[in-house]
matplotlib code that plots the C-alpha trace (Angstrom):
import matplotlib.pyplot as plt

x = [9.4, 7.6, 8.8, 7.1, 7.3, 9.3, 7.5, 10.2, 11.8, 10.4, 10.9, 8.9, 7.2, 4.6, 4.7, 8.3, 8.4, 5.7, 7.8, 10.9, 9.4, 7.8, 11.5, 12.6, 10.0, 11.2, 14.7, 13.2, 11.5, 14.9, 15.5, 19.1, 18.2, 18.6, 19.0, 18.1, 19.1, 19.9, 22.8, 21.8, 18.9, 17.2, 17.5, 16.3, 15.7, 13.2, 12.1, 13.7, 16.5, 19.8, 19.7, 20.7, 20.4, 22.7, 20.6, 22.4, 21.3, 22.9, 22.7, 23.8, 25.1, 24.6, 22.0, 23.4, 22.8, 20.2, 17.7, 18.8, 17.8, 14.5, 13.8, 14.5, 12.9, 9.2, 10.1, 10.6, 8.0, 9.2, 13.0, 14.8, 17.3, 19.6, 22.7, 23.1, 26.8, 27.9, 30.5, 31.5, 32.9, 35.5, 34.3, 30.9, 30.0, 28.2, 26.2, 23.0, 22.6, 19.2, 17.1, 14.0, 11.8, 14.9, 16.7, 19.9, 19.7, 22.8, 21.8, 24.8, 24.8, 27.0, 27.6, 26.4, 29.7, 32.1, 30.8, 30.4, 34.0, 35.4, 33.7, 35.3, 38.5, 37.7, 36.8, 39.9, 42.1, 43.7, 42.4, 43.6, 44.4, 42.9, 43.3, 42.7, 42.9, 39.9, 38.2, 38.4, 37.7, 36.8, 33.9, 31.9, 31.6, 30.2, 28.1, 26.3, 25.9, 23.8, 22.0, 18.5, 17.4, 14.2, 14.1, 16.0, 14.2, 17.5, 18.6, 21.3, 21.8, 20.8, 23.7, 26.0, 24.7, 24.8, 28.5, 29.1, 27.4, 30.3, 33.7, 35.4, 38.2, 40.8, 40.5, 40.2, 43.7, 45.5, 43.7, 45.1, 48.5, 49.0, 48.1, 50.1, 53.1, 52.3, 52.5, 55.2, 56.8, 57.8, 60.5, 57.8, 57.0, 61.0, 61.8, 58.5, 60.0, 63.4, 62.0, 59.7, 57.7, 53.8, 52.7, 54.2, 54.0, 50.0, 50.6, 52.3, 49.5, 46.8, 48.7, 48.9, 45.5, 44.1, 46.2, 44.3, 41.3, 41.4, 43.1, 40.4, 37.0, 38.5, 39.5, 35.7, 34.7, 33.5, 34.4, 35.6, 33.7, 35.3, 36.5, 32.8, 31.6, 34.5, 34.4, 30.5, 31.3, 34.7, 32.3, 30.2, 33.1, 33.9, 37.4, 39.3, 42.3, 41.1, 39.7, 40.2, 38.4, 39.6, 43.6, 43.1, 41.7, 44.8, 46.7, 45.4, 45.1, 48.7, 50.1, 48.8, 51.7, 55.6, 55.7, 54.0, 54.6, 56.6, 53.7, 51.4, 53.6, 53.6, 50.5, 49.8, 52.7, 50.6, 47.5, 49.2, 50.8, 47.7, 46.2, 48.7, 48.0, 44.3, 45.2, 47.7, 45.1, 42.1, 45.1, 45.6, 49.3, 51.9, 54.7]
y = [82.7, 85.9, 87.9, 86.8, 89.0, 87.4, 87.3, 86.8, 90.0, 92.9, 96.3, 98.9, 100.7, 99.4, 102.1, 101.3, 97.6, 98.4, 100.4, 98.1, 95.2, 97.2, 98.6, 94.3, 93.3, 96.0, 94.7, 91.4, 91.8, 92.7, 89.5, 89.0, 89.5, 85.8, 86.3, 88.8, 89.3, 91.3, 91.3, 90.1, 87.2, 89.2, 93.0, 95.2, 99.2, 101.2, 103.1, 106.4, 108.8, 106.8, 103.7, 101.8, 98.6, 96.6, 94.7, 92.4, 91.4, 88.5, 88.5, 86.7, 90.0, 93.1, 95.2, 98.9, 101.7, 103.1, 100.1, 100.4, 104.1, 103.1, 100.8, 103.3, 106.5, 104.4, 104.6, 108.0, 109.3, 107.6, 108.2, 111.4, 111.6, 108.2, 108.2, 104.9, 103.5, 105.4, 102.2, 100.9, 97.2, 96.1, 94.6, 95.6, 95.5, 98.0, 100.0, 102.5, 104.4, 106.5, 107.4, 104.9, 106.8, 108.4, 105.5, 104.8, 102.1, 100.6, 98.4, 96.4, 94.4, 91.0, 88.8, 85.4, 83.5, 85.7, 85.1, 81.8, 81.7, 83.9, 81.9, 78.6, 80.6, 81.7, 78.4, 77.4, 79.6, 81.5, 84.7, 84.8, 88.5, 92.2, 93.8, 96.8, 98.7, 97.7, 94.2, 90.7, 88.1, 85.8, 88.2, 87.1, 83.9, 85.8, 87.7, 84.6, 82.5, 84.9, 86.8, 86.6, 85.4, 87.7, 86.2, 83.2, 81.3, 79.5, 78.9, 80.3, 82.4, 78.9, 77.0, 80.0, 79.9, 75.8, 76.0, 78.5, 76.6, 75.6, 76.5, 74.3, 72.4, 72.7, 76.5, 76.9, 75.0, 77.5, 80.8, 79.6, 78.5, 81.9, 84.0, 82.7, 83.1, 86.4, 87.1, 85.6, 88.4, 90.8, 92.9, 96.4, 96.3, 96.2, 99.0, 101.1, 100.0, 100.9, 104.7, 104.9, 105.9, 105.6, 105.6, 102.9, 101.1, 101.4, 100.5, 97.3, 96.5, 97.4, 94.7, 92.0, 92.8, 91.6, 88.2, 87.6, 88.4, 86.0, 83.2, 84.0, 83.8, 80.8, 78.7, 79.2, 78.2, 82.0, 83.6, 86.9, 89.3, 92.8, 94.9, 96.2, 95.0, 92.5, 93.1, 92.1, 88.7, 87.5, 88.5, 85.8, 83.1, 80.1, 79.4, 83.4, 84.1, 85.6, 89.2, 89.0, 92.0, 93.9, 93.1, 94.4, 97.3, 98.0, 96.8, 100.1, 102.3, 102.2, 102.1, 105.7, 106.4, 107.0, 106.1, 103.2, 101.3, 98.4, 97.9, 97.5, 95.2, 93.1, 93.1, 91.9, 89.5, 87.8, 87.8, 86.0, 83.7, 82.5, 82.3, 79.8, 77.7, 77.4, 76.6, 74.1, 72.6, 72.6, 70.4, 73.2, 74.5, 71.7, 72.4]
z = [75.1, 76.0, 79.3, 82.2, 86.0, 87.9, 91.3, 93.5, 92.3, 95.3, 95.3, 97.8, 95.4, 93.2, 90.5, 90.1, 90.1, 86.7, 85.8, 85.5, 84.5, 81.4, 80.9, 80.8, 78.4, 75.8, 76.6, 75.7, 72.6, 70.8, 68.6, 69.6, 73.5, 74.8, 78.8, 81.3, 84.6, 88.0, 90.3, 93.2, 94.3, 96.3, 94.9, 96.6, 95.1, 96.7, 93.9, 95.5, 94.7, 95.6, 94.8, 92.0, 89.3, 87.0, 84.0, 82.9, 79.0, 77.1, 73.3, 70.4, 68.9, 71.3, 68.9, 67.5, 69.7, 67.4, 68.4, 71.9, 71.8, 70.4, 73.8, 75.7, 73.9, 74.5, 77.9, 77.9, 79.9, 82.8, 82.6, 83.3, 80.5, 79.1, 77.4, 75.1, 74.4, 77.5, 78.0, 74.5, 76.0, 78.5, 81.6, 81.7, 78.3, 75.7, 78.5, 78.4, 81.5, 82.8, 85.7, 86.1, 88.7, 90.4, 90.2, 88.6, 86.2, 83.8, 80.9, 80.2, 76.8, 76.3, 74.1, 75.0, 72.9, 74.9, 78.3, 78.2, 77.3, 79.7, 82.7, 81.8, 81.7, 85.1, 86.3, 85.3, 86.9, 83.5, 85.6, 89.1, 89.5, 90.2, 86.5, 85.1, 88.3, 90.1, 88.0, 89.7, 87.2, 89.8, 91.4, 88.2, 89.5, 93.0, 90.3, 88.2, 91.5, 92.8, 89.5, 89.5, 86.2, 84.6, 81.2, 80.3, 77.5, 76.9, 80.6, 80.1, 83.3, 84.9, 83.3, 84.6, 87.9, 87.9, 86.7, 89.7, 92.5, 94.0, 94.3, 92.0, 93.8, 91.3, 90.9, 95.2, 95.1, 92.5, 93.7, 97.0, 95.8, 93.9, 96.2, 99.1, 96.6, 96.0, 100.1, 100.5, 98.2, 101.0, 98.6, 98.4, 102.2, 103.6, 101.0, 102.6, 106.3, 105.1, 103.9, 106.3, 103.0, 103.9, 100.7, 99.1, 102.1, 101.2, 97.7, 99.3, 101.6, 99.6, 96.7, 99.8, 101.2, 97.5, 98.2, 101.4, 100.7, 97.9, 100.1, 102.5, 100.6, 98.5, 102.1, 103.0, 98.8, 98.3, 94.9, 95.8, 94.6, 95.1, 98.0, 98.4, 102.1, 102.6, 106.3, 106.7, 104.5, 106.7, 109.8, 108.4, 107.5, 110.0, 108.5, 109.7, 111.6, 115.2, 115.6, 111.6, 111.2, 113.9, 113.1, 109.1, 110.1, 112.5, 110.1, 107.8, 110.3, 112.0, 108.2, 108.1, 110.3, 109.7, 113.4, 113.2, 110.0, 111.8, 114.0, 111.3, 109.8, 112.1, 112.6, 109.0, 109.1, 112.0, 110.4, 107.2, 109.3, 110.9, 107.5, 106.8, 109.6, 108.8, 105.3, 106.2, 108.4, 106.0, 104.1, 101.4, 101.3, 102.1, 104.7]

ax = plt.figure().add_subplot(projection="3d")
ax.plot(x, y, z, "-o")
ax.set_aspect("equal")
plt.show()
């Protein structure tokens, strides 16, 4: 299948968006290149300094940086600088980075086998927690359910986004189910209380905050995605404690505060104890 535009793909500036989708054709000439895509459905770069793109590209076996620096050395004229390999796996796989017309662009690289395999994993809840400091498994469900596929002769992105659709039922009951145990675990926050020690009573917080976030987006059958504009999503959500918003962000801002820790405690207590009414109600957690 050659590359084709894909029309529904906008950007602001026309020399740009040539641009890019010259950049995605090279990408998809490479024989092991099987599936292209871009976070979001409805990205949005202007083509300016500032913002930014993730390509996603899915191989059968992520090509040697040499090729990779070919790609990008015949688009030379219209990048300013690129380093290949500048991530050598993990979580984001083999990654290029460069400037496209001022903007910041990541090519990341996977291997098709070991997606596929690590979103049935996730599906099936083998991978409920933050790891690695900052990585939600779970937010790459969030990330194929709304990828916009650019070249996808095998629909592959299409049978990751069709496996992602919906919130699976099974994995909404253990994310939920986990996560609720994990607040219950109050041990970190007494000791803070105890000490009067702000930090760790952040480090406590910041643990539990990851619980109810994930409680939260799964209750209204959202995959939590990251941290990254949690507020603006729960805004959106019909299933929320009261002032939900408001209360975590008192929550945060009184824990700054030897004076005040027991306030935000309760405070947060409160907020997870109407958390577990409206799970108990949507039928969820049993008494």
């Amino acid at each position: 299948m050659v590359y084709q535009k894909n029309e529904g793909f906008m950007m602001n500036s026309s020399l740009y968006v040539n641009q890019f989708h010259q950049l995605v054709e090279l990408l998809s000439l490479q024989n092991e290149v099987r599936a292209i895509g871009v976070s979001g459905l409805s990205p949005q770069p202007s083509g300016v300094s500032g913002s930014d793109l993730d390509i996603f590209v899915y191989c059968s076996r992520v090509p040697e940086q040499t090729r990779r620096a070919e790609v990008l050395e015949r688009m030379a004229s219209n990048l300013t600088g690129y380093k290949v390999g500048y991530l050598t796996g993990g979580h984001w796989g083999e990654a290029d980075f460069t400037y496209l017309s001022s903007v910041e662009t990541w090519i990341m690289y996977f291997q098709v086998e070991e997606a596929a395999n690590e979103l049935i994993s996730i599906l099936r809840g083998e991978q409920l927690d933050r790891i690695d400091g900052g990585f939600y498994p779970i937010g790459r469900c969030a990330m194929y359910r709304e990828m916009t596929a650019l070249y996808d002769p095998d629909s592959l992105l299409a049978s990751f986004k069709d496996h992602t659709a919906v919130y699976p039922e099974e994995l909404r009951q253990k994310v939920i189910s986990h996560h609720f145990a994990l607040l219950d675990d109050l041990e970190d926050f007494e000791r803070a209380l105890i000490r009067k020690d702000v930090l760790f009573y952040h480090f406590a917080l910041d643990q539990a905050l990851d619980s109810f976030l994930q409680v939260l987006f799964a209750l209204n059958q959202k995959f939590f995605p990251s941290r990254k504009r949690s507020l603006q999503c729960i805004e959106k959500f019909e299933n929320k404690p009261e002032d939900c918003c408001q209360r975590l962000l008192e929550a945060v801002r009184t824990g700054g505060s030897e004076e005040f820790l027991q306030t935000s405690f309760e405070i947060w207590q409160a907020l997870v104890h109407d958390l577990t009414i409206i799970s108990l109600t949507s039928g969820i957690v049993s008494t």
